[in-house]
Backbone as CSV, one residue per row, in Angstrom:
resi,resn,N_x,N_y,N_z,CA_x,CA_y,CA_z,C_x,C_y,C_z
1,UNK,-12.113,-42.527,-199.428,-11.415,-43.630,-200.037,-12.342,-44.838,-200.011
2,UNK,-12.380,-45.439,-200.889,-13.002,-46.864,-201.450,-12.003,-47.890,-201.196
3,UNK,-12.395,-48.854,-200.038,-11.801,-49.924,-200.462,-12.504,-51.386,-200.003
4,UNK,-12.367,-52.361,-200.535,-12.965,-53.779,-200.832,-12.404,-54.915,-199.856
5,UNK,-12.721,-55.873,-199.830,-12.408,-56.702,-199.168,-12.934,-58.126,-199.321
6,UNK,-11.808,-59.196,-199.358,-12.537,-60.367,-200.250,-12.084,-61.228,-199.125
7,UNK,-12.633,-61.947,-198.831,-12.657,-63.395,-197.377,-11.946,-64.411,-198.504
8,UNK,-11.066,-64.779,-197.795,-10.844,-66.339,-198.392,-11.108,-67.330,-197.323
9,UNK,-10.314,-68.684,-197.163,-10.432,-69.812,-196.323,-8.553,-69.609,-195.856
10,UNK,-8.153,-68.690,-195.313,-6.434,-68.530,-195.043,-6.588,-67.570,-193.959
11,UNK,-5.436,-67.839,-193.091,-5.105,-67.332,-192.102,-3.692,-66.995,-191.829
12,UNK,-3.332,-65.494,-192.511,-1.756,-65.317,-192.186,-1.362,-63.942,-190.843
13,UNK,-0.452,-65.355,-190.375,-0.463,-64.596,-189.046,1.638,-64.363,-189.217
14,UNK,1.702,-62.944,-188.709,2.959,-62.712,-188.914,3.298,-61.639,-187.495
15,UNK,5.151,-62.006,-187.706,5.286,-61.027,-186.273,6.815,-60.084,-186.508
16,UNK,7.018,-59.140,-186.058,8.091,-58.709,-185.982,9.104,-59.611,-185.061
17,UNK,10.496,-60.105,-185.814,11.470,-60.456,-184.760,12.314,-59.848,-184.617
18,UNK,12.698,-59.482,-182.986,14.160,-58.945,-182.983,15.143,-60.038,-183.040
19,UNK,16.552,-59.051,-183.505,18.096,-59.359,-183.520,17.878,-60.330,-182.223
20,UNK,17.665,-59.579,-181.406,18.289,-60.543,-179.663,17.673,-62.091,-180.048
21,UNK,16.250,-62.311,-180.472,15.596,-62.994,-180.242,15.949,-63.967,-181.461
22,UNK,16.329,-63.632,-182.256,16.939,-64.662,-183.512,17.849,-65.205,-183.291
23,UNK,19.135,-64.815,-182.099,20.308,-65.092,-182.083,19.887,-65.975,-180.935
24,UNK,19.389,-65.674,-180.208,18.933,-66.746,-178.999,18.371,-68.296,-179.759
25,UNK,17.584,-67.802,-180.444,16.889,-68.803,-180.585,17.805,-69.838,-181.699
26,UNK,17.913,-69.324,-182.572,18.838,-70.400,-183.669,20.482,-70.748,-182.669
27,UNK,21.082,-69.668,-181.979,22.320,-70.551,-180.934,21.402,-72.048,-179.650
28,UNK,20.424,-71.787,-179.641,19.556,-72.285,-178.559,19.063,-73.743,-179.469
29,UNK,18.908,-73.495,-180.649,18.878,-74.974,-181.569,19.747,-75.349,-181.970
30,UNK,20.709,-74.950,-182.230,22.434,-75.532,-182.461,22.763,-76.225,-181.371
31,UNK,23.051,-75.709,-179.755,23.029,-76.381,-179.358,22.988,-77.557,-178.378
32,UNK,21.542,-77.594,-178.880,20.395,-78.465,-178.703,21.304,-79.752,-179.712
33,UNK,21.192,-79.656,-181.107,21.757,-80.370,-182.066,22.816,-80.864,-181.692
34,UNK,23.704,-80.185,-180.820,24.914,-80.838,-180.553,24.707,-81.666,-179.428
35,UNK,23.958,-81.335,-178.486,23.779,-81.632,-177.290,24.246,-81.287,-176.049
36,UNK,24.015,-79.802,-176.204,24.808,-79.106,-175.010,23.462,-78.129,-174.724
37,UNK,23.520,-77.554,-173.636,22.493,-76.787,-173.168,23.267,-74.915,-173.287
38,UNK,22.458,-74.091,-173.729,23.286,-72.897,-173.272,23.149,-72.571,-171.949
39,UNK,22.381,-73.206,-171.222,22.306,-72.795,-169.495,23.572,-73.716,-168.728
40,UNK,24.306,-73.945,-169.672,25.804,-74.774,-169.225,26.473,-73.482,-168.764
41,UNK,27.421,-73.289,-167.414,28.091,-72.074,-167.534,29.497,-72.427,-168.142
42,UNK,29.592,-73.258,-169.153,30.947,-73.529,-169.943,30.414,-73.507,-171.628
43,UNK,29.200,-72.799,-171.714,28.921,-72.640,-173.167,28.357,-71.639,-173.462
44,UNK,29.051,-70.783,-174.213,28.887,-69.350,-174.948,28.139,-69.370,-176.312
45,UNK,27.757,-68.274,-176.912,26.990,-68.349,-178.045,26.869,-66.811,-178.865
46,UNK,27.061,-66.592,-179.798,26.887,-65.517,-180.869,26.680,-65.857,-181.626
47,UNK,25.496,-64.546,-182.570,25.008,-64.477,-183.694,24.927,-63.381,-184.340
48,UNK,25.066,-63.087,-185.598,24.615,-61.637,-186.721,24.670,-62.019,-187.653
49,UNK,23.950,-61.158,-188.026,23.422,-60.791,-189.475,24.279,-60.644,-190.625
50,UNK,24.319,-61.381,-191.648,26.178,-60.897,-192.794,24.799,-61.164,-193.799
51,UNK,25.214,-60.029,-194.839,25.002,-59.698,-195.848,25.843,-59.999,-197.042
52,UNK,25.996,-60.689,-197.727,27.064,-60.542,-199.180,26.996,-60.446,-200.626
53,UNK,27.536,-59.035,-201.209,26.697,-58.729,-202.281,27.787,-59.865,-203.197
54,UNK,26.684,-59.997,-203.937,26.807,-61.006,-205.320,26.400,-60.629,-206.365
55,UNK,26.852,-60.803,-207.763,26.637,-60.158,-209.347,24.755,-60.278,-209.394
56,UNK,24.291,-61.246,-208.392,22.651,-61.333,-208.569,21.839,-60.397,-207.868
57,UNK,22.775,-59.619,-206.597,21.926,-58.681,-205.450,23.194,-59.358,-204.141
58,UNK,22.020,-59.115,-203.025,22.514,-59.337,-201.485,22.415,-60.554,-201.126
59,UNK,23.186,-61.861,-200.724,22.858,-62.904,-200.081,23.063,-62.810,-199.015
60,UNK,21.623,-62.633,-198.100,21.445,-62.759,-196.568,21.602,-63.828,-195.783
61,UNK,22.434,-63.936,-194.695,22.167,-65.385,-193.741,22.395,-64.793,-192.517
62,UNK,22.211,-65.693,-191.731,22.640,-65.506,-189.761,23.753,-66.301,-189.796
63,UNK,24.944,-65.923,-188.742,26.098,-66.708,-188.792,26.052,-67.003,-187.210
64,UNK,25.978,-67.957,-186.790,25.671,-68.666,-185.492,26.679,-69.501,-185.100
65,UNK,27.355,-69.080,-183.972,28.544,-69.711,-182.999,28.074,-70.459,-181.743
66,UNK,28.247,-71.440,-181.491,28.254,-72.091,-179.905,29.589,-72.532,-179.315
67,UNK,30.094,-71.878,-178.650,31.342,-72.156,-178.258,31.215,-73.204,-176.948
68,UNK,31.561,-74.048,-176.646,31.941,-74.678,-175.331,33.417,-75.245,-174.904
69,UNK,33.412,-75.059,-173.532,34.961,-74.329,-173.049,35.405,-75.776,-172.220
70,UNK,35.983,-76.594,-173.102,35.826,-78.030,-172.138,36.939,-78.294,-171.091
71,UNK,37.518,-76.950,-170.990,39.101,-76.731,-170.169,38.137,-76.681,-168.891
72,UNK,36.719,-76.134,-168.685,35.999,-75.588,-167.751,35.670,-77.380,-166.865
73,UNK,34.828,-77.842,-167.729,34.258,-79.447,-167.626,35.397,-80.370,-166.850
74,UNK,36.731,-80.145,-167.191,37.599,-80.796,-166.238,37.828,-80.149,-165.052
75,UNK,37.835,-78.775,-164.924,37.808,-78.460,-163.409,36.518,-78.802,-162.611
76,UNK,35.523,-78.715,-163.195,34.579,-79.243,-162.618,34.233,-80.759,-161.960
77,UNK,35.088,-81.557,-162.940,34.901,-82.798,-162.388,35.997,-83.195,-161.279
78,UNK,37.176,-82.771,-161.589,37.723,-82.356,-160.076,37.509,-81.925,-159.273
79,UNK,36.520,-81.286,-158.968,35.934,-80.517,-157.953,35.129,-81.958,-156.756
80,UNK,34.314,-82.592,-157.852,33.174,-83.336,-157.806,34.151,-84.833,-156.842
């Protein structure tokens, strides 16, 4: 087999991501945005993958939840 190879001035660097690691990370910038930490033990988080076919093909997105449980935050400050 023959094959060629042409240099440009570009550098593409790419990576496989997992599921786990997408859902971490985009619940982990949400919220950030809100201003809650997920290392709160009163804030939960889920994410997946939804697909929805449309007359054009598939419209792909991530659907990303941050739940925080503020029933938790008042026992806590009673505690305190």
């Amino acid at each position: 087999m023959k094959s060629n190879a042409t240099r440009t001035n570009t550098t593409t660097y790419s990576a496989t991501v997992h599921e786990s690691e997408i859902t971490a990370t985009l619940c982990d910038l949400l919220a950030k945005q809100n201003g809650f930490s997920l290392e709160s033990s009163n804030v939960r988080c889920r994410g997946y993958h939804s697909a929805e076919d449309t007359s054009t093909g598939y419209r792909h997105s991530w659907k990303i939840e941050v739940t925080v449980d503020h029933s938790q935050e008042a026992s806590h400050e009673n505690e305190a």
